[in-house]
C-alpha positions in Angstrom: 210.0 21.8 10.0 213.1 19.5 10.1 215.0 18.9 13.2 217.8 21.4 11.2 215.8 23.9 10.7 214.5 24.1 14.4 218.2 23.9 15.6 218.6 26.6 13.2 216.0 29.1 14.8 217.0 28.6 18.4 219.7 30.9 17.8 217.6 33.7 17.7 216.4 36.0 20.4 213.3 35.6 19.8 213.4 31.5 19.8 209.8 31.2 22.4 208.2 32.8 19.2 206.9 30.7 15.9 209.3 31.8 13.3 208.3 34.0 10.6 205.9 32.9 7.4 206.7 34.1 4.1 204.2 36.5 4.3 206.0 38.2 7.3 209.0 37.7 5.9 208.0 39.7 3.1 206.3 42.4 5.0 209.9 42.9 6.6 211.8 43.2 3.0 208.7 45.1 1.4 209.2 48.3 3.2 212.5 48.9 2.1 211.4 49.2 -1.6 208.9 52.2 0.0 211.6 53.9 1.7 214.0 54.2 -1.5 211.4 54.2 -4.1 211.1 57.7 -3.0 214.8 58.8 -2.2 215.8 57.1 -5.6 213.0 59.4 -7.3 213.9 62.3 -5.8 217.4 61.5 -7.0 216.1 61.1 -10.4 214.3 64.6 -10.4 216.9 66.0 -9.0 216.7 68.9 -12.2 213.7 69.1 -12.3 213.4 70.2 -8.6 216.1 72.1 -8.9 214.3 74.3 -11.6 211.4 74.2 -9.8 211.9 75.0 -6.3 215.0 77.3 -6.6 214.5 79.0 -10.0 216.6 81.9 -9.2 220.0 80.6 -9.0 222.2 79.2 -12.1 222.2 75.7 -13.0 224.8 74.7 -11.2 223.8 76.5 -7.8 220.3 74.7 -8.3 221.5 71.6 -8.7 223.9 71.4 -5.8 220.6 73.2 -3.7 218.4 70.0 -4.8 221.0 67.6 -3.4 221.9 69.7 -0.5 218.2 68.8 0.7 218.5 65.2 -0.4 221.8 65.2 2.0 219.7 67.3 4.3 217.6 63.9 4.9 220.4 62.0 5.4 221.0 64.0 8.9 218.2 63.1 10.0 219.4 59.4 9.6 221.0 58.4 12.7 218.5 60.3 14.5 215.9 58.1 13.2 218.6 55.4 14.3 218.3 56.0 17.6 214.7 56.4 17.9 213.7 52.9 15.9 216.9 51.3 17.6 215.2 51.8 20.7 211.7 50.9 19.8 212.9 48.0 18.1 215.1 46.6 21.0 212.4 47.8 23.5 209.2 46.7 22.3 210.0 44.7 19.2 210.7 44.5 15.6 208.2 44.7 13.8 206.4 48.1 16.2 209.8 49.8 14.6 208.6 48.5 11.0 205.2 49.2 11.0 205.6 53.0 12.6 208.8 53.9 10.5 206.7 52.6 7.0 204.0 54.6 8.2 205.8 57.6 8.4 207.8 57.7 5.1 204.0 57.1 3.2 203.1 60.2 4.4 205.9 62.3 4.0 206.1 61.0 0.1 202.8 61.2 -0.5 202.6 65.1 0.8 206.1 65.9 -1.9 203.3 65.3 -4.7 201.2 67.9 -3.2 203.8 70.5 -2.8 203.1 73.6 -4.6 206.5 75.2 -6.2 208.5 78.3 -5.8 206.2 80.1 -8.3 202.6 79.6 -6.0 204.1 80.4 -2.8 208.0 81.8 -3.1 210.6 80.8 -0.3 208.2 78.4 1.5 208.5 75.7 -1.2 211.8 74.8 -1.0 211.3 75.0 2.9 208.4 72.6 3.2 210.3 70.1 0.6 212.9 70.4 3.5 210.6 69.6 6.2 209.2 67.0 4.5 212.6 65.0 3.3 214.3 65.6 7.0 210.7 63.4 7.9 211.5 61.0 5.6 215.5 60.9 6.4 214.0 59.6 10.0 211.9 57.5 8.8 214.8 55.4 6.6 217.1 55.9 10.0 215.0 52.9 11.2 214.1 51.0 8.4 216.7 48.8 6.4 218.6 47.9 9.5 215.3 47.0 11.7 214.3 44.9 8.3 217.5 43.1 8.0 217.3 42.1 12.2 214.2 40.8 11.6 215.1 38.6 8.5 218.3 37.6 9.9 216.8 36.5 13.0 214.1 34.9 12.0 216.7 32.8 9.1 218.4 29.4 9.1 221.7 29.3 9.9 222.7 28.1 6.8 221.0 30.5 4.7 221.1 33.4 7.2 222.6 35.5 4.6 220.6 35.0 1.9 217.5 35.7 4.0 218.9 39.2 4.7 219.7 39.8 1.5 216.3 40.5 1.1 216.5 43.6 2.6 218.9 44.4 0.6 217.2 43.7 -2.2 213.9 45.3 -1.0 215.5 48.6 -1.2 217.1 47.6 -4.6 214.0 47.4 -5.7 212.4 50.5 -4.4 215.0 52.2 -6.5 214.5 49.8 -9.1 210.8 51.3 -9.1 211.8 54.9 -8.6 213.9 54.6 -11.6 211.8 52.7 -14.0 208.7 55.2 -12.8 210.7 58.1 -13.3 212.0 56.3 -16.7 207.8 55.6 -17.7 207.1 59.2 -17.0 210.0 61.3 -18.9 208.7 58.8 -22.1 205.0 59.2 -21.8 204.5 63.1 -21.8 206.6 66.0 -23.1 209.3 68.0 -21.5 207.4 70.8 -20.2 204.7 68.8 -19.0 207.0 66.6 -17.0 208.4 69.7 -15.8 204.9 71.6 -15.1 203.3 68.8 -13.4 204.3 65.3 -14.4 206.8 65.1 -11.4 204.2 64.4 -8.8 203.3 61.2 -10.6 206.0 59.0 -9.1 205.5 60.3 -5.1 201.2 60.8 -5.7 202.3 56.6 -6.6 203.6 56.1 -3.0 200.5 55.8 -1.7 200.3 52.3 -3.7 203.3 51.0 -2.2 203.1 52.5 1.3 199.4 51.2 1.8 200.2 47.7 1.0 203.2 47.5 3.2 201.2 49.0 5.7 198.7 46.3 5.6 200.7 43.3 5.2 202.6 44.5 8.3 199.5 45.3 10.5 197.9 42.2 9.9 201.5 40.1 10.8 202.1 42.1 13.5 200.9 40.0 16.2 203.2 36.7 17.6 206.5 38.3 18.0 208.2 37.4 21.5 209.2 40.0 23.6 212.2 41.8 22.8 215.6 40.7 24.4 216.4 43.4 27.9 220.0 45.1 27.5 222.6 43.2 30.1 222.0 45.9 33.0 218.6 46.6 33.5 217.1 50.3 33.0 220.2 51.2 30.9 218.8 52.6 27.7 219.5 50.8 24.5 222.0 53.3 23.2 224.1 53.9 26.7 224.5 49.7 26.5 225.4 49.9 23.1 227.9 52.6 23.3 229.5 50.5 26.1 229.3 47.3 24.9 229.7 47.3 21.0 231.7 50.6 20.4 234.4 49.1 18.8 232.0 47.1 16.1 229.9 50.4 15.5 233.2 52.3 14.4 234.1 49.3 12.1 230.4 48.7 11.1 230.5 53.0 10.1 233.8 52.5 8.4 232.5 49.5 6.4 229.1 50.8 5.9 231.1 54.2 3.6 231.2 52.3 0.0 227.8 51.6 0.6 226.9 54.9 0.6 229.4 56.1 -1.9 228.8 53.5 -4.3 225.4 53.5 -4.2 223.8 56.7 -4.4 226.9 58.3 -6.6 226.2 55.0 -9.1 222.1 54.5 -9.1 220.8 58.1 -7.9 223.5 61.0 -9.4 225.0 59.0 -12.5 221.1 59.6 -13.9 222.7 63.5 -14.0 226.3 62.3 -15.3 224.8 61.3 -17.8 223.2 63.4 -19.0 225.6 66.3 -18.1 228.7 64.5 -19.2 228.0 62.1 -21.7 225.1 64.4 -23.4 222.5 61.7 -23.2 218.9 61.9 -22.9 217.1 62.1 -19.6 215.1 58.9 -21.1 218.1 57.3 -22.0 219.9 57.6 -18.6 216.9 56.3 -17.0 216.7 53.1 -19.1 220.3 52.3 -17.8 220.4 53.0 -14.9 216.8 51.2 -14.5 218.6 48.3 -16.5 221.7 48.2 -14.0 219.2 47.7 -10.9 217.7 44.7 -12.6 221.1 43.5 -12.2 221.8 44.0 -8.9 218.4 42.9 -8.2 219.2 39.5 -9.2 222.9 39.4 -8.4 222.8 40.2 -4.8 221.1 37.1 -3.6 223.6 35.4 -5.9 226.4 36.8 -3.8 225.1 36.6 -0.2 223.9 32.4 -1.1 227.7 32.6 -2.0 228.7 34.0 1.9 226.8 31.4 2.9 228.9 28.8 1.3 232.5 30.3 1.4 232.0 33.2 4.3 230.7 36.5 4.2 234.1 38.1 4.5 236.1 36.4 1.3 232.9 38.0 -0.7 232.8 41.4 0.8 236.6 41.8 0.7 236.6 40.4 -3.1 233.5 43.1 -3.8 235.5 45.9 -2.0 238.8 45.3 -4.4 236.8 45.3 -7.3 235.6 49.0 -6.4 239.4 49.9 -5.9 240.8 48.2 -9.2 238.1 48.6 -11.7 236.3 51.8 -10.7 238.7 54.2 -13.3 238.2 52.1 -16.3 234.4 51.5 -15.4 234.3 55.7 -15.5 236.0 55.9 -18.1 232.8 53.9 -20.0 230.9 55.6 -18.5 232.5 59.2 -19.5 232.8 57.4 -23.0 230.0 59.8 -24.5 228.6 56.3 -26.2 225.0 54.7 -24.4 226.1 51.6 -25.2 229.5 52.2 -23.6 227.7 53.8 -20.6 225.6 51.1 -20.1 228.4 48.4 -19.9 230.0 50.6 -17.4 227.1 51.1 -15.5 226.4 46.8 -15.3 230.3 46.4 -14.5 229.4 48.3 -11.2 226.4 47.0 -10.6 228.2 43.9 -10.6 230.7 45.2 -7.8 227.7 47.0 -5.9 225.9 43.5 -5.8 229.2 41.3 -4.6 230.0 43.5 -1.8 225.8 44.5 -0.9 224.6 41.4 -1.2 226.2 40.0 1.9 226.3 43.3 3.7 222.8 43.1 5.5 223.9 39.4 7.7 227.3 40.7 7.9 226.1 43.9 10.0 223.8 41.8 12.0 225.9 39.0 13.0 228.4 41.8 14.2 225.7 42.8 17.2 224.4 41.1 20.5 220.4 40.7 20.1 220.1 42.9 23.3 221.3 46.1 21.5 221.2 44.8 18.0 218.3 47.6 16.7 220.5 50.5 18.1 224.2 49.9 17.6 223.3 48.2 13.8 221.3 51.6 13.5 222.8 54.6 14.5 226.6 52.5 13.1 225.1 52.0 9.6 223.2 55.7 9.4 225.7 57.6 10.3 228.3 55.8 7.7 225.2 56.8 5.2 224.7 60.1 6.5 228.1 61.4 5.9 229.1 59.5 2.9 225.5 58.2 1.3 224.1 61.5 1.4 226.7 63.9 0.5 228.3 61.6 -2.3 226.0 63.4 -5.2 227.0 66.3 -3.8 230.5 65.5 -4.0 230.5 64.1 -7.5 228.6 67.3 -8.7 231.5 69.7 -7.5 234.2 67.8 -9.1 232.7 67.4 -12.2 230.8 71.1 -12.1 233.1 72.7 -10.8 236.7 71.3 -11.1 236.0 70.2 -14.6 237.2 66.8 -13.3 235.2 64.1 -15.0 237.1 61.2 -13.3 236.6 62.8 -9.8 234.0 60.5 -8.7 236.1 57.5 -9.4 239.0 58.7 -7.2 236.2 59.1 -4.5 235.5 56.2 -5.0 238.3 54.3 -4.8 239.3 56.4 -1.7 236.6 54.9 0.5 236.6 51.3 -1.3 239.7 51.3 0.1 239.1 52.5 3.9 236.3 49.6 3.8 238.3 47.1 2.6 240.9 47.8 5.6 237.5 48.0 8.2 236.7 44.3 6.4 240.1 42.5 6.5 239.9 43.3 10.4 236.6 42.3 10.8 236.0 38.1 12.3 234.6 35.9 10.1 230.5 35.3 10.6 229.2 32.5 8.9 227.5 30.0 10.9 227.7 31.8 14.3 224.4 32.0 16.7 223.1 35.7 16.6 222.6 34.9 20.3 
């Protein structure tokens, strides 16, 4: 290791331990694509479970009761926050990691056992409940635990796009949930996707979540131990609170586009889609699968970018995209034509990958290393909880309901633009010691 690189390291917390291999590296960003393989599959099936588990009601009451308990999860979000904030801050990184990966296997693997509302009535729809307000815990912990650990564990000069990667970890996890989802509506009929074909992407989980599992048991050992808050005995969250209050309410106002932009454009569009536009479940599932490749690839682009120029000229530039472009990019998208759709759908991915990309090192740098897990936590889950999780909700009612197409595009632009103003206030990053 160069004399840079060593210089480069000391800024982080954990600077008495060897720094990271690839392989631990990877075990950090891997668990990301469990925890959203699953909520983007979900997301996908939306319908289906809809049909499913509350057969009773119209279409439109189903549908909004299938995303109500996708929201549900997200309430259980911060909690999970909290929890993995404090066992990451108190007894390490990669404890958090391994427990919260864990956790999220089991809950998706048990949605592919569930029977439906037809075997065993109102108890369906209550254990699918159970089970996502689990897994809504589990993710509380996950993506902001993963992006400490890369960030810290990163060269200053490419800090952000090291985090990226967790970023990109759960890009890909929906990447997967998407292209799964896409594999299965094409290889069987209707009915038997409908009947039974459904389990096939969360019986898959077990694929995923086993080898995240063992990549991070057997890296778990040679972490330091975790930096003490400033007053000793406080807990995690009292110090945080204190300390960083002011960054956590910037870091939730922020943190809304992300939410917004990303389960309204890569989990309900799938539905728009098909709802709107009069496509083909298989057809919606090809572009939006195509649209993740995109972002895939384009949001290590953009955070190697903050690196060179600063995170905030990116994330600003990203978050006026969303507020200039998002109407005409709906308006492809409400265009009725799949080729049409599809450029609509890469325009945002686009957007969602200029402001994402950077967003993992922006949130971490905002945080002292004694608190980091919590405040970066409970800040980021909550922005998800009440914008992330109720934004399919949302875009259903306007365009159910109010017979307003364009709806979700005003939303949009609505919360682009109280991020942007959270952004422009926000210090510039790049280059700073986490420590």
């Amino acid at each position: 290791m160069s004399s840079t690189d060593v210089a480069a390291y000391s800024d982080s917390p954990y600077a008495d331990a060897a720094p990271a291999g690839p392989r631990a590296l990877f075990a950090g960003a891997l668990g990301n694509a469990l925890e959203w393989y699953d909520f983007a599959a979900y997301g996908f099936l939306a319908a289906i479970f809809a049909k499913n588990f509350f057969p009773g009601s119209d279409a439109f009451v189903g549908l909004i009761a299938a995303f109500g308990i996708f929201a549900a999860s997200f309430v259980m979000r911060p909690v999970g926050g909290v929890m993995f904030g404090h066992i990451g801050d108190r007894y390490g990184r990669r404890t958090a990691l391994f427990i919260s990966a864990a956790m999220m296997t089991g809950s998706t693997v048990a949605i592919g056992f569930l029977p439906t509302y037809a075997a065993i009535g109102a108890a369906a729809p209550l254990l699918l409940l159970v089970l996502r307000l689990l897994q809504g815990l589990s993710i509380g912990g996950e993506y902001t635990t993963s992006a400490i650990f890369l960030a810290e564990n990163a060269p200053v000069r490419a800090r952000g796009l090291v985090a990226s990667f967790a970023g990109c970890g759960a890009s890909a996890g929906t990447l997967l949930g998407s292209a799964v989802g896409a594999v299965t509506a094409m290889a069987m009929s209707t009915d038997d996707l409908m009947e039974w074909g459904w389990r096939i992407p969360f019986l898959l989980g077990i694929v995923l979540g086993g080898f995240t599992l063992y990549l991070r048991g057997s890296t778990a050992g040679g972490e330091a131990a975790p930096a003490r808050p400033s007053r000793p005995g406080r807990l995690p969250l009292a110090e945080a609170l204190r300390s960083d209050g002011r960054e956590m309410i910037r870091a939730v106002v922020l943190n809304l586009t992300l939410g917004v932009s990303f389960y309204m454009l890569f989990v309900y569009l799938t539905t728009y889609m098909q709802q709107v536009d009069g496509l083909s479940e298989r057809v919606s599932l090809q572009i939006n699968t195509i649209s993740m490749v995109a972002v895939l690839v384009l949001a290590p682009v953009f955070a190697a970018l903050s690196d060179r120029v600063g995170r905030k000229p990116v994330v600003c530039g990203g978050l006026i995209g969303f507020i200039l472009l998002s109407w005409p990019l709906f308006h492809l998208l409400d265009s009725g034509s799949a080729e049409l759709a599809l450029l609509g759908q890469l325009g945002f991915a686009v957007l969602v990958a200029s402001y994402a990309g950077p967003m993992p090192c922006v949130l971490v740098e905002m945080f002292r290393p004694a608190t980091r897990c919590t405040a970066l936590s409970l800040s980021y889950n909550l922005a998800l909880g009440l914008a992330g999780g109720t934004a399919p909700m949302v875009a259903v009612y306007l365009v159910n309901r109010e017979q307003f197409d364009m709806g979700p595009a005003v939303y949009l632009i609505i919360v682009a633009a109280a991020s942007l103003a959270a952004a422009l206030t926000m210090k510039e990053s790049r280059g700073r010691p986490l420590s």
